[in-house]
N, CA, C and O atoms as a Maestro MAE file, in Angstrom:
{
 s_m_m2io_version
 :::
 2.0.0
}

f_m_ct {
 s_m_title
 :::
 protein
 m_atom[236] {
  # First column is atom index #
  i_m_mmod_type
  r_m_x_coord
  r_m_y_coord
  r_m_z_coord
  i_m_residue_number
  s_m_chain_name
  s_m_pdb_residue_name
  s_m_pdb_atom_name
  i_m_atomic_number
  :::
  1 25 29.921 -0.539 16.326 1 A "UNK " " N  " 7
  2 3 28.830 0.255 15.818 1 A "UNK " " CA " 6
  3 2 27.592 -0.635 15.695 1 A "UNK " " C  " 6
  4 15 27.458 -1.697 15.089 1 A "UNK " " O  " 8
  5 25 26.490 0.259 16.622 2 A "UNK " " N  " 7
  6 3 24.983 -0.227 15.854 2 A "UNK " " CA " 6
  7 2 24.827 -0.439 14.983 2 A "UNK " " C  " 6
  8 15 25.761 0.099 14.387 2 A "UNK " " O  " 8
  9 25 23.939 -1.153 13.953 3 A "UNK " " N  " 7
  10 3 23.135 -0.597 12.326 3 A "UNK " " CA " 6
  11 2 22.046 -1.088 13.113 3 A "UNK " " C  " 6
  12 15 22.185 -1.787 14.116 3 A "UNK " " O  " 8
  13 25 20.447 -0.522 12.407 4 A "UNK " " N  " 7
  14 3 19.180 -0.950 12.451 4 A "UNK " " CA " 6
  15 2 18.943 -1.399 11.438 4 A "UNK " " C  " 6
  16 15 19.148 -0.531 10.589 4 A "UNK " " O  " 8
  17 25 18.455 -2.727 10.796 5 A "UNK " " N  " 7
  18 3 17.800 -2.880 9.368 5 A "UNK " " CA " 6
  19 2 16.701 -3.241 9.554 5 A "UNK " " C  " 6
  20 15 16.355 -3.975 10.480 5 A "UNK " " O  " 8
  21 25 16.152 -2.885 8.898 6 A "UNK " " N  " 7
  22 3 14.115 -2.369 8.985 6 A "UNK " " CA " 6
  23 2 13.568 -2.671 7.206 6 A "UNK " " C  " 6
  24 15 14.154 -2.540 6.132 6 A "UNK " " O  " 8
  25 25 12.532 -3.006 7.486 7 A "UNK " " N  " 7
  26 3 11.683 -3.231 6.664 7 A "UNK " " CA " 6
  27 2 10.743 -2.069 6.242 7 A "UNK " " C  " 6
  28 15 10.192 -1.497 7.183 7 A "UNK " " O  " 8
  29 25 10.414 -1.543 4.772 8 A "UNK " " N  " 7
  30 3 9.386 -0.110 4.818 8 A "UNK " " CA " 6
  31 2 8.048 -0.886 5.306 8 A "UNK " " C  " 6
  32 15 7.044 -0.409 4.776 8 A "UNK " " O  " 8
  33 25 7.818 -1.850 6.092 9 A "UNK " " N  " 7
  34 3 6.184 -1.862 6.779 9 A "UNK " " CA " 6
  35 2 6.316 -1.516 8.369 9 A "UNK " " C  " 6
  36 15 5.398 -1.563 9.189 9 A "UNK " " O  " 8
  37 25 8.089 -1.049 8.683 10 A "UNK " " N  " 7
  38 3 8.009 -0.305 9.975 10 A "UNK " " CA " 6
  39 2 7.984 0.894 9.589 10 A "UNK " " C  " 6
  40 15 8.884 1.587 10.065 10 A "UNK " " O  " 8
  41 25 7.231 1.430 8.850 11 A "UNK " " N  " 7
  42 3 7.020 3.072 8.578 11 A "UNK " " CA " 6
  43 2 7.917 3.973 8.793 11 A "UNK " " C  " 6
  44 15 7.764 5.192 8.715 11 A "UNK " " O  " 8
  45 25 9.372 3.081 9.213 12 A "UNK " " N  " 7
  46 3 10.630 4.496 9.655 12 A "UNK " " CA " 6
  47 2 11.160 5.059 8.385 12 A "UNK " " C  " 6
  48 15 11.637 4.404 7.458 12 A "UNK " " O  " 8
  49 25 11.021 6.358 8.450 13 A "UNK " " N  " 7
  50 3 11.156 7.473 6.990 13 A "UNK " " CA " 6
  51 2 12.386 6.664 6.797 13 A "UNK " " C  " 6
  52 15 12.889 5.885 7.607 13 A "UNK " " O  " 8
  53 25 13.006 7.121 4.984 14 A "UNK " " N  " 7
  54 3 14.367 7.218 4.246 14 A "UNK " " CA " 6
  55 2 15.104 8.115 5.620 14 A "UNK " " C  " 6
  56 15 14.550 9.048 6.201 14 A "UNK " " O  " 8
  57 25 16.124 7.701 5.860 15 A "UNK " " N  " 7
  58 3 17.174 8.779 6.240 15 A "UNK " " CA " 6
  59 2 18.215 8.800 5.688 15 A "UNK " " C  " 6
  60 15 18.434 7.780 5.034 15 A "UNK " " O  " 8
  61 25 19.233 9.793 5.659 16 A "UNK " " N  " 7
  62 3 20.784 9.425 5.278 16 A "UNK " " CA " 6
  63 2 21.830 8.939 6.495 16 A "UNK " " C  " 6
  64 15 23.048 9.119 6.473 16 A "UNK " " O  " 8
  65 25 21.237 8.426 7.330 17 A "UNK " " N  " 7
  66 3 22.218 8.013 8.394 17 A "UNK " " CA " 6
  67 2 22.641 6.577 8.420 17 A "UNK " " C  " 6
  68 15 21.879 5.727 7.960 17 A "UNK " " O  " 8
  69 25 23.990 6.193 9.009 18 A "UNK " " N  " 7
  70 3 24.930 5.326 8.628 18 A "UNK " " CA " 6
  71 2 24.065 3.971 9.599 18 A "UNK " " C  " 6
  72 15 24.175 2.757 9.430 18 A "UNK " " O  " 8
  73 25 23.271 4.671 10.554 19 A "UNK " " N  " 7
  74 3 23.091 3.408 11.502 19 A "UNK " " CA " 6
  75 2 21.288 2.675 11.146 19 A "UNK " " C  " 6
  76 15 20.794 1.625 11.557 19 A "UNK " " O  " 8
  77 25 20.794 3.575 10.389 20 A "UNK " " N  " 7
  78 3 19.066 2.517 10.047 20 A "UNK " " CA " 6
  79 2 19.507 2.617 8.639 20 A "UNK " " C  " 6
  80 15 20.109 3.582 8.166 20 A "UNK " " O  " 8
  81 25 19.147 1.500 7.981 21 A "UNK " " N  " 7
  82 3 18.507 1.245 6.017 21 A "UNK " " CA " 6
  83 2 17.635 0.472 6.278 21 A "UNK " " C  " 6
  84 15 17.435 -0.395 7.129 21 A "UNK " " O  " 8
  85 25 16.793 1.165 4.883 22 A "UNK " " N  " 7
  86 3 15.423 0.827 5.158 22 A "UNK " " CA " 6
  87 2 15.611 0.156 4.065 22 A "UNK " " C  " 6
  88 15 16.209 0.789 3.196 22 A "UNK " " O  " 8
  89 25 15.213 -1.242 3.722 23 A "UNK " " N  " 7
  90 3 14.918 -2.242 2.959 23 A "UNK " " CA " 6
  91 2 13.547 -2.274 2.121 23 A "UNK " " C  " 6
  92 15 12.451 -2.471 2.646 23 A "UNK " " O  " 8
  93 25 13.724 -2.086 0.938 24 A "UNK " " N  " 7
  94 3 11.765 -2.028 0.586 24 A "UNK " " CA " 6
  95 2 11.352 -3.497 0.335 24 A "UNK " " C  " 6
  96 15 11.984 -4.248 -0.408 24 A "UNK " " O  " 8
  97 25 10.254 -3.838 1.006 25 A "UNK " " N  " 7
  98 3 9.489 -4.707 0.579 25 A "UNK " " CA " 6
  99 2 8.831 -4.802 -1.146 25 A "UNK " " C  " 6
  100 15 8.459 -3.980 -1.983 25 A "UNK " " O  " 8
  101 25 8.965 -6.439 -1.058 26 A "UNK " " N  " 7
  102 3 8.221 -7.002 -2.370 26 A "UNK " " CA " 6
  103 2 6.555 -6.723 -2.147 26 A "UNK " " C  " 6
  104 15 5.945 -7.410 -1.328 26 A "UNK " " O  " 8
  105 25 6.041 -5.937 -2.732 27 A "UNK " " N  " 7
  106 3 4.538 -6.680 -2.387 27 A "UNK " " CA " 6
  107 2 3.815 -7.200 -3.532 27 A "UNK " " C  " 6
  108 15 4.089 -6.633 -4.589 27 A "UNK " " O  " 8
  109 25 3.068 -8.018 -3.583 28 A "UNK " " N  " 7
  110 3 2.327 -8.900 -4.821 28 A "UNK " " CA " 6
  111 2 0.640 -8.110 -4.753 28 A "UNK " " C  " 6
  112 15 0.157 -7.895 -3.642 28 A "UNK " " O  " 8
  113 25 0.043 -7.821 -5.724 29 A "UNK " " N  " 7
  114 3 -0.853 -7.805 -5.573 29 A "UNK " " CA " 6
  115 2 -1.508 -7.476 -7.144 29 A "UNK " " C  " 6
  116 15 -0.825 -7.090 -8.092 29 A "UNK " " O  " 8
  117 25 -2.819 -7.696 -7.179 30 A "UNK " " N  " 7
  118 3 -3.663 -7.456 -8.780 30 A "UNK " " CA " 6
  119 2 -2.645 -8.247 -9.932 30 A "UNK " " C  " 6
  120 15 -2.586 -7.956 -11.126 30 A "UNK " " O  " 8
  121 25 -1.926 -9.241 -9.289 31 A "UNK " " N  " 7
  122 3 -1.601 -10.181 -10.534 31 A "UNK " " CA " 6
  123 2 -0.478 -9.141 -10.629 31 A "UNK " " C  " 6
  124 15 -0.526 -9.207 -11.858 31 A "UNK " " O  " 8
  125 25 0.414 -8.310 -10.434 32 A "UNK " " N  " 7
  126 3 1.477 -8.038 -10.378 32 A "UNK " " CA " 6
  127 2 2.272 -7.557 -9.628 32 A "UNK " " C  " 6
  128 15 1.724 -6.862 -8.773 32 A "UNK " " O  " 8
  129 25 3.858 -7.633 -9.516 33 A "UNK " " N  " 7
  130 3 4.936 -7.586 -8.257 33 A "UNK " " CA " 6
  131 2 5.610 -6.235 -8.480 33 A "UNK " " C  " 6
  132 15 6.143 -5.857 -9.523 33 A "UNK " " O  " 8
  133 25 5.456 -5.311 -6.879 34 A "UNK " " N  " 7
  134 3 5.955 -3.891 -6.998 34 A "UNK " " CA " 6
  135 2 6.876 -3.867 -5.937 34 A "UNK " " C  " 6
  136 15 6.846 -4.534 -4.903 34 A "UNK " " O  " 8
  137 25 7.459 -3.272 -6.194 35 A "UNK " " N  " 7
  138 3 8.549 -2.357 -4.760 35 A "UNK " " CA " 6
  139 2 8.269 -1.630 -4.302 35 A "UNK " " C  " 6
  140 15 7.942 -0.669 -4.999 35 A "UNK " " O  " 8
  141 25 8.175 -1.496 -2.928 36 A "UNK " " N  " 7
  142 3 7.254 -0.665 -2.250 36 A "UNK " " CA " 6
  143 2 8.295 1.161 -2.139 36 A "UNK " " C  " 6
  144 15 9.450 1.289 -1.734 36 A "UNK " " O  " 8
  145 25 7.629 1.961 -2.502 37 A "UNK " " N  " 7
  146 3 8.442 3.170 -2.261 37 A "UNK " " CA " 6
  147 2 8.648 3.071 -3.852 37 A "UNK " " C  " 6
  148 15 7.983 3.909 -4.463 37 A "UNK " " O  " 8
  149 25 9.264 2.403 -4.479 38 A "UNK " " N  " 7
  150 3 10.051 2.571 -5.550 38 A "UNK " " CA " 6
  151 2 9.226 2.344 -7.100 38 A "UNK " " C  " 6
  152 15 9.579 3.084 -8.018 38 A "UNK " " O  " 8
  153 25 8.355 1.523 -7.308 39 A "UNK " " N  " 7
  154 3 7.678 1.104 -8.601 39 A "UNK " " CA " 6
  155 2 6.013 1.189 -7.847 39 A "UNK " " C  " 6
  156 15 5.040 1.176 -8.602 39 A "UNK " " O  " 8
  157 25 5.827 1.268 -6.433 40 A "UNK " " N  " 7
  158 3 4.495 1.328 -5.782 40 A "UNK " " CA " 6
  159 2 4.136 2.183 -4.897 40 A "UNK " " C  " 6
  160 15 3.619 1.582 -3.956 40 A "UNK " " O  " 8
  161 25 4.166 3.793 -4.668 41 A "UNK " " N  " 7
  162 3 3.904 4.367 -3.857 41 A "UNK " " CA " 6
  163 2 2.525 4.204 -2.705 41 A "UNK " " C  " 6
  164 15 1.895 3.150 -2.779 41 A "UNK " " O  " 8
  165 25 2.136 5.124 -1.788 42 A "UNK " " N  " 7
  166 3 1.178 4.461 -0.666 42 A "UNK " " CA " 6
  167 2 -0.121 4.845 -1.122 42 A "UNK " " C  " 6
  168 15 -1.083 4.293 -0.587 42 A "UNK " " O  " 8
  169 25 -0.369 5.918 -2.252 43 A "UNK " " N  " 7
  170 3 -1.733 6.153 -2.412 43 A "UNK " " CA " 6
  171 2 -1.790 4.817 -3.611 43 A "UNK " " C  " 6
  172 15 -2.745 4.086 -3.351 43 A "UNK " " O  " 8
  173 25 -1.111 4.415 -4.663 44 A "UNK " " N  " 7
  174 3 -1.013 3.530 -5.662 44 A "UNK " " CA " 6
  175 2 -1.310 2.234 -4.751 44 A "UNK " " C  " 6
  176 15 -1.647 1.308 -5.488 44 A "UNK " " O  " 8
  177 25 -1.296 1.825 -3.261 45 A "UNK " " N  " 7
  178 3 -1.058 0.848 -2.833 45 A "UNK " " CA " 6
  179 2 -3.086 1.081 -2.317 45 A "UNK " " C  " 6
  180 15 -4.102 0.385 -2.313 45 A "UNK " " O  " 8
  181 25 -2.865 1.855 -2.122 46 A "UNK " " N  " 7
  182 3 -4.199 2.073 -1.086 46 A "UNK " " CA " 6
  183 2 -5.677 2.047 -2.416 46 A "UNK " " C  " 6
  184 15 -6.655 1.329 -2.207 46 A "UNK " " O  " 8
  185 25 -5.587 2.821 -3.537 47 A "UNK " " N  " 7
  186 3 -6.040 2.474 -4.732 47 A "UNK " " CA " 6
  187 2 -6.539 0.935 -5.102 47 A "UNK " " C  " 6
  188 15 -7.660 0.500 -5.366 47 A "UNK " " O  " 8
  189 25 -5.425 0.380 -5.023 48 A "UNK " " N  " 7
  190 3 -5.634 -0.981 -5.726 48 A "UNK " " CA " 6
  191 2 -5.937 -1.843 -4.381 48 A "UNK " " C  " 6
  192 15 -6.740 -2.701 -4.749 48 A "UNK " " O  " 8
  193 25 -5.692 -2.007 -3.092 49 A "UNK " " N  " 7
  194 3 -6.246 -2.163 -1.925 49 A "UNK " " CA " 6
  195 2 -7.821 -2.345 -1.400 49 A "UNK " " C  " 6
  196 15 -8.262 -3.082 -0.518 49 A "UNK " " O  " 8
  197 25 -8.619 -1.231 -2.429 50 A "UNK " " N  " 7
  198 3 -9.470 -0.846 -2.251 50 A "UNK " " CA " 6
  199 2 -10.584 -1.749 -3.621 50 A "UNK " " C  " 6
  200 15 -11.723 -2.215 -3.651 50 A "UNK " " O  " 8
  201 25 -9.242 -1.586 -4.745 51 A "UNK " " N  " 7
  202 3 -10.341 -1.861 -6.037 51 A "UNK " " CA " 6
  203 2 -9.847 -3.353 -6.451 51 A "UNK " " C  " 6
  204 15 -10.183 -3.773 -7.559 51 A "UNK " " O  " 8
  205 25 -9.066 -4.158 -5.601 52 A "UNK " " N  " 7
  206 3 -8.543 -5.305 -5.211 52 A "UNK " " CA " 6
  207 2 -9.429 -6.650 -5.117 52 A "UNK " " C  " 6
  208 15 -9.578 -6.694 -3.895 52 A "UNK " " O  " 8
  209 25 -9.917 -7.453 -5.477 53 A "UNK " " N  " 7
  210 3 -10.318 -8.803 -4.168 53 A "UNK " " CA " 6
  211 2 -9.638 -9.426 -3.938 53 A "UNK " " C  " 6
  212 15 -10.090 -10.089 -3.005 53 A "UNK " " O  " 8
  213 25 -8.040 -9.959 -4.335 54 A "UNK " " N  " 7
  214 3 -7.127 -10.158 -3.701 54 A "UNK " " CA " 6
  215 2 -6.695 -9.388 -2.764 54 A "UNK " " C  " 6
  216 15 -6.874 -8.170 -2.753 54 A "UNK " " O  " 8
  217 25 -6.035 -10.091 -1.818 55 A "UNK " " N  " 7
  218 3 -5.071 -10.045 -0.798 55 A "UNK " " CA " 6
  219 2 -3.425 -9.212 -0.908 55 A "UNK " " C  " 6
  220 15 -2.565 -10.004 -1.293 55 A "UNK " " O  " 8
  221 25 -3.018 -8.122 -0.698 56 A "UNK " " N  " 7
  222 3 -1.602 -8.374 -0.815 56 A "UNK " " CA " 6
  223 2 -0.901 -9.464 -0.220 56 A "UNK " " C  " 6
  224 15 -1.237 -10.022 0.825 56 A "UNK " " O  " 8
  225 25 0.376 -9.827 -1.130 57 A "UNK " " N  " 7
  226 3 1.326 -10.771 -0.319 57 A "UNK " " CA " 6
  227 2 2.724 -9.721 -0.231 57 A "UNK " " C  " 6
  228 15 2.878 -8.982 -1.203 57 A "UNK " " O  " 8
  229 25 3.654 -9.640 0.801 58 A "UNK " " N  " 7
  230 3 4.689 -9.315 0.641 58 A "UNK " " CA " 6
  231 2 5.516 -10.445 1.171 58 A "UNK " " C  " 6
  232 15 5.023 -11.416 1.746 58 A "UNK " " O  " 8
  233 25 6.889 -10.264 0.937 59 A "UNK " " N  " 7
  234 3 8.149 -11.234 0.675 59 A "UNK " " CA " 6
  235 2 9.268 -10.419 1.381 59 A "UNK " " C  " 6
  236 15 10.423 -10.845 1.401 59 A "UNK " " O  " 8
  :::
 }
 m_bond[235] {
  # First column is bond index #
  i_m_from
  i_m_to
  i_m_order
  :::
  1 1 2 1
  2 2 3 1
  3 3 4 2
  4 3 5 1
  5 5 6 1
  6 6 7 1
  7 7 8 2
  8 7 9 1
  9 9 10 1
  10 10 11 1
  11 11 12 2
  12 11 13 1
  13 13 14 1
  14 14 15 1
  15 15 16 2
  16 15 17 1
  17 17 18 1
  18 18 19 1
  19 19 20 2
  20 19 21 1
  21 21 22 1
  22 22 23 1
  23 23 24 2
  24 23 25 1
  25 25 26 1
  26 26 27 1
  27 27 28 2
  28 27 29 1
  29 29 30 1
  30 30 31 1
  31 31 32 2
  32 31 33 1
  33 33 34 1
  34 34 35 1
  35 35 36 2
  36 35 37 1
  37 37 38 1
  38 38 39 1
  39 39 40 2
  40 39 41 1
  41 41 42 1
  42 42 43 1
  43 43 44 2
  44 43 45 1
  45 45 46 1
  46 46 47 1
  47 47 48 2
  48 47 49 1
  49 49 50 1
  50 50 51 1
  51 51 52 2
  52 51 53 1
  53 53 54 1
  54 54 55 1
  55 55 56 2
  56 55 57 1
  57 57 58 1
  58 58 59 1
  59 59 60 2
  60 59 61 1
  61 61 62 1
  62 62 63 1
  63 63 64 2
  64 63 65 1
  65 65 66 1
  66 66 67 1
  67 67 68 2
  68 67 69 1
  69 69 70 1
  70 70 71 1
  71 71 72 2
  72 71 73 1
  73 73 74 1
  74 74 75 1
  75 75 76 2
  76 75 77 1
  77 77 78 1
  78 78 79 1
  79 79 80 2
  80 79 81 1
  81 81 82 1
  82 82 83 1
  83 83 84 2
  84 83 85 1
  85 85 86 1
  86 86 87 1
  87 87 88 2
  88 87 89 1
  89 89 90 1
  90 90 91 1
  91 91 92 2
  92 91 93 1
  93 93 94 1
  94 94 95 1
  95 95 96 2
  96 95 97 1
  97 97 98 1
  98 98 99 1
  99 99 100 2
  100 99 101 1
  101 101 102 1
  102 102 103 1
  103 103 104 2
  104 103 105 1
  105 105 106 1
  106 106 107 1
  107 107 108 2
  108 107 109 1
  109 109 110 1
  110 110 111 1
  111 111 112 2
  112 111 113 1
  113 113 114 1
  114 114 115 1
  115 115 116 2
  116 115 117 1
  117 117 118 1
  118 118 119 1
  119 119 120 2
  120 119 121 1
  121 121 122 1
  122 122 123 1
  123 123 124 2
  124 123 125 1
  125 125 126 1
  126 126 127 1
  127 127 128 2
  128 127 129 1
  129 129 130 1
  130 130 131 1
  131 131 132 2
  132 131 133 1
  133 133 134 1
  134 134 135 1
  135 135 136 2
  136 135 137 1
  137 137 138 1
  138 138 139 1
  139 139 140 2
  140 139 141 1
  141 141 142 1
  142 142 143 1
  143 143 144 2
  144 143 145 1
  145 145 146 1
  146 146 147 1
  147 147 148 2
  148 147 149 1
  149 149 150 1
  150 150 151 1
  151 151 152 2
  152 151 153 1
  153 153 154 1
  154 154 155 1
  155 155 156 2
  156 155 157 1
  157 157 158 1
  158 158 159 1
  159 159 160 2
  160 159 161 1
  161 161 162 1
  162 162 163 1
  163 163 164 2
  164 163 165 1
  165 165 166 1
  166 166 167 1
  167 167 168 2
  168 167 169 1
  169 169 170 1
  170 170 171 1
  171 171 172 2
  172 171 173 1
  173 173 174 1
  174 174 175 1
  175 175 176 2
  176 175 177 1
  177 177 178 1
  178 178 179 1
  179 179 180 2
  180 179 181 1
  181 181 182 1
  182 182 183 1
  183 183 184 2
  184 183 185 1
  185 185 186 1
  186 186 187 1
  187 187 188 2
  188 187 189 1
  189 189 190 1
  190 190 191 1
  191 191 192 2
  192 191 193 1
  193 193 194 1
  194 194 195 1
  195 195 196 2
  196 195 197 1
  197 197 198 1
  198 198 199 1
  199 199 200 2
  200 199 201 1
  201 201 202 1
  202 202 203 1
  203 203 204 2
  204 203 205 1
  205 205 206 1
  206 206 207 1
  207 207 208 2
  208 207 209 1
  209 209 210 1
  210 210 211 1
  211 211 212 2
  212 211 213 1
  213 213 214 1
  214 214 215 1
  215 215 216 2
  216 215 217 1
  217 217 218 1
  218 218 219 1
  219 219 220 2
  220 219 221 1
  221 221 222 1
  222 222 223 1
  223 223 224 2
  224 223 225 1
  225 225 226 1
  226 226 227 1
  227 227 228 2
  228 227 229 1
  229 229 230 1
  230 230 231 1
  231 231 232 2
  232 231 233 1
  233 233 234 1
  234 234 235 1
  235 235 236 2
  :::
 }
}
């Protein structure tokens, strides 16, 4: 058997299938550390992105 393991900055949706998991990224940013999908959704990312002068880092 295949598996795919992917990172959420390859944009491939959640599925329930046995052969991709999607791994969430760490990302750092505004002096504090989120999970992407999970404690940091994409408008929350794009928000602070915007009102940011740091850089994100992800891990």
């Amino acid at each position: 058997m295949i598996r795919l393991l992917v990172d959420t900055a390859s944009d491939i949706p959640n599925t329930n299938s046995d052969n991709i998991l999607v791994v969430p990224l760490s990302i750092h940013i505004c002096n504090n550390d989120y999970i992407d999908g999970v404690t940091l959704n994409h408008d929350q990312f794009y928000q602070m992105l915007v009102s940011s002068s740091d850089f994100p880092k992800t891990s």
